[in-house]
C-alpha positions as CSV (number, residue, x, y, z in Angstrom):
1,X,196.6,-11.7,55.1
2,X,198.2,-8.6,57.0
3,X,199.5,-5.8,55.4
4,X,202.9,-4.0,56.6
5,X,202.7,-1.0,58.6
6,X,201.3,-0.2,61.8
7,X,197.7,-1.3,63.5
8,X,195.4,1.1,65.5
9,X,196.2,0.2,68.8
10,X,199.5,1.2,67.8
11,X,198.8,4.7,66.4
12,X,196.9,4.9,69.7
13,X,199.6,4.0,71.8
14,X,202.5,6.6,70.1
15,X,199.5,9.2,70.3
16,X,199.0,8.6,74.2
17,X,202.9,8.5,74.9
18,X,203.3,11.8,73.0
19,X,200.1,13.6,74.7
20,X,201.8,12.2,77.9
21,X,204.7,13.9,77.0
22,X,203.2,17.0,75.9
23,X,201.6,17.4,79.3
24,X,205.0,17.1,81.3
25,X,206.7,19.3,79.1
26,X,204.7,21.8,78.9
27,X,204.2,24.0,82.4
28,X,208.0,24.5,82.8
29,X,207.5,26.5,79.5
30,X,204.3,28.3,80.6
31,X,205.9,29.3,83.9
32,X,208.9,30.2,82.3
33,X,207.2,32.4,79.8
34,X,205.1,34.1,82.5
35,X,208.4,34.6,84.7
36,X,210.1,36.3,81.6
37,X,206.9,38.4,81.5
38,X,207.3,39.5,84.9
39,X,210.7,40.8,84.8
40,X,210.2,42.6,81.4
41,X,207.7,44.3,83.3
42,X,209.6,45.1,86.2
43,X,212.4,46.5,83.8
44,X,210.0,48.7,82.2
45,X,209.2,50.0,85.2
46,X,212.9,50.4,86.0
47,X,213.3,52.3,83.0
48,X,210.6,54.5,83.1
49,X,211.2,55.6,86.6
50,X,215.6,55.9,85.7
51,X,213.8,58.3,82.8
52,X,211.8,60.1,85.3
53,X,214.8,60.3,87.7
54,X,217.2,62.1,85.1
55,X,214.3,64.7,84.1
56,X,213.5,65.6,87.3
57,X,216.3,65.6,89.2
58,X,215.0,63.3,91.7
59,X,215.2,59.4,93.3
60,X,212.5,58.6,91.0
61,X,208.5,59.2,91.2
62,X,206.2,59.6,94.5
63,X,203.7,57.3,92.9
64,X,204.4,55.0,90.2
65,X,200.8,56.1,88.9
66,X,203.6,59.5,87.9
67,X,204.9,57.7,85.1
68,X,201.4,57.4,83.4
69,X,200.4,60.7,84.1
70,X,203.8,62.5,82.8
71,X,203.8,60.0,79.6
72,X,206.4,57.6,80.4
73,X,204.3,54.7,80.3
74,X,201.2,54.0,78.9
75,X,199.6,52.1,81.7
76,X,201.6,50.7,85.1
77,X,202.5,47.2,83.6
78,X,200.5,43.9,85.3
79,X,202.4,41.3,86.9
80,X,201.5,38.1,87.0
81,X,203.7,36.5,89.7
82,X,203.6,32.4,88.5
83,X,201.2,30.1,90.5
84,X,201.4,32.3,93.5
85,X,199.5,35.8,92.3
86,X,197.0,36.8,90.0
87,X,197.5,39.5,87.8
88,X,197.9,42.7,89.0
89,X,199.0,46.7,88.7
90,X,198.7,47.4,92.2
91,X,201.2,49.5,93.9
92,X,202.3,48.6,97.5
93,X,204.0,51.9,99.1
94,X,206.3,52.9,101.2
95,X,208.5,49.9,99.9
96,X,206.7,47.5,102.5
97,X,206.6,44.1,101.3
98,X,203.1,42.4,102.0
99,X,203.0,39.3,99.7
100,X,199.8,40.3,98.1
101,X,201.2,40.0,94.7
102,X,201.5,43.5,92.2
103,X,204.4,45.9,93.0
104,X,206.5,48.2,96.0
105,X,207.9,50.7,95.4
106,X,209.9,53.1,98.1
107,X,208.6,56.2,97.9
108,X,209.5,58.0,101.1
109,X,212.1,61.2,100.7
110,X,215.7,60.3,101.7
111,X,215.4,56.5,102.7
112,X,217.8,53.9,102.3
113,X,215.9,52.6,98.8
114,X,214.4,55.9,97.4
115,X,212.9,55.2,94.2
116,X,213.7,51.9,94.0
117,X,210.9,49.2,92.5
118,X,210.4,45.6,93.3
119,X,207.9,42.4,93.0
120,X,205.7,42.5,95.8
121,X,206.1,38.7,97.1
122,X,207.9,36.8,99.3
123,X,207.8,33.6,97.6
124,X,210.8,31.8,96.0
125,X,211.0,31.5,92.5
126,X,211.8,28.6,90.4
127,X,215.5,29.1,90.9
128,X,215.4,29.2,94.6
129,X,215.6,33.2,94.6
130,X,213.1,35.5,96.4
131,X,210.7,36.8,93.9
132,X,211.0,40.4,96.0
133,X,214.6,40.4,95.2
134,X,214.8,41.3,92.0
């Protein structure tokens, strides 16, 4: 005599269609995540620097490393860049654009992008955009 409800095999089954599910859905959300990260860094940056800017008078900082020493950061933020970098702080200068993850930052005196601060990678994002464009 069987009793109503459901058998093993078909808890077993729903459980491996949901874990199958689970594993699809979840790295959009993890690279999301990290790409919100990186641009919440890269507007702290912004920030600090626009900070530094109107107290000084100036473009923005010579070295980002400026911000942490005058107080308007704790720390140069890390940036993960999603499947493509590891996570780092380091500062490219001279606003060159090596792909080797971290930040540039245009430093030099009257050019075109004085002060300005960007993701150091040349990669395309999920959306098709150039992660050093932002």
């Amino acid at each position: 005599m069987r009793l109503a409800g459901f058998a093993n095999p078909e808890y077993l089954l729903t459980l491996a269609v949901l874990l199958v599910l689970a594993t699809l859905s979840i790295p959009p959300f993890v690279k999301a995540r990290q790409r919100s990260l990186a641009f919440k860094a890269l507007g702290e940056l912004r920030a600090a620097s626009a900070s530094y800017a109107a107290k000084t008078k100036a473009k923005g900082p010579l070295e980002l490393s400026d911000l942490v020493k005058d107080g308007y950061l704790p720390e140069l933020p890390p940036l993960v860049v999603p499947g493509l970098h590891p996570r780092s702080a380091v500062v490219t200068p001279l606003g060159q654009t090596d792909d080797k993850g971290g930040w540039t930052h245009a430093n030099w005196p009257g050019g075109p992008r004085e002060g300005e601060i960007w993701i150091n990678c040349t990669h395309t994002d999920s959306r098709g955009a150039l992660w050093s464009s932002y």
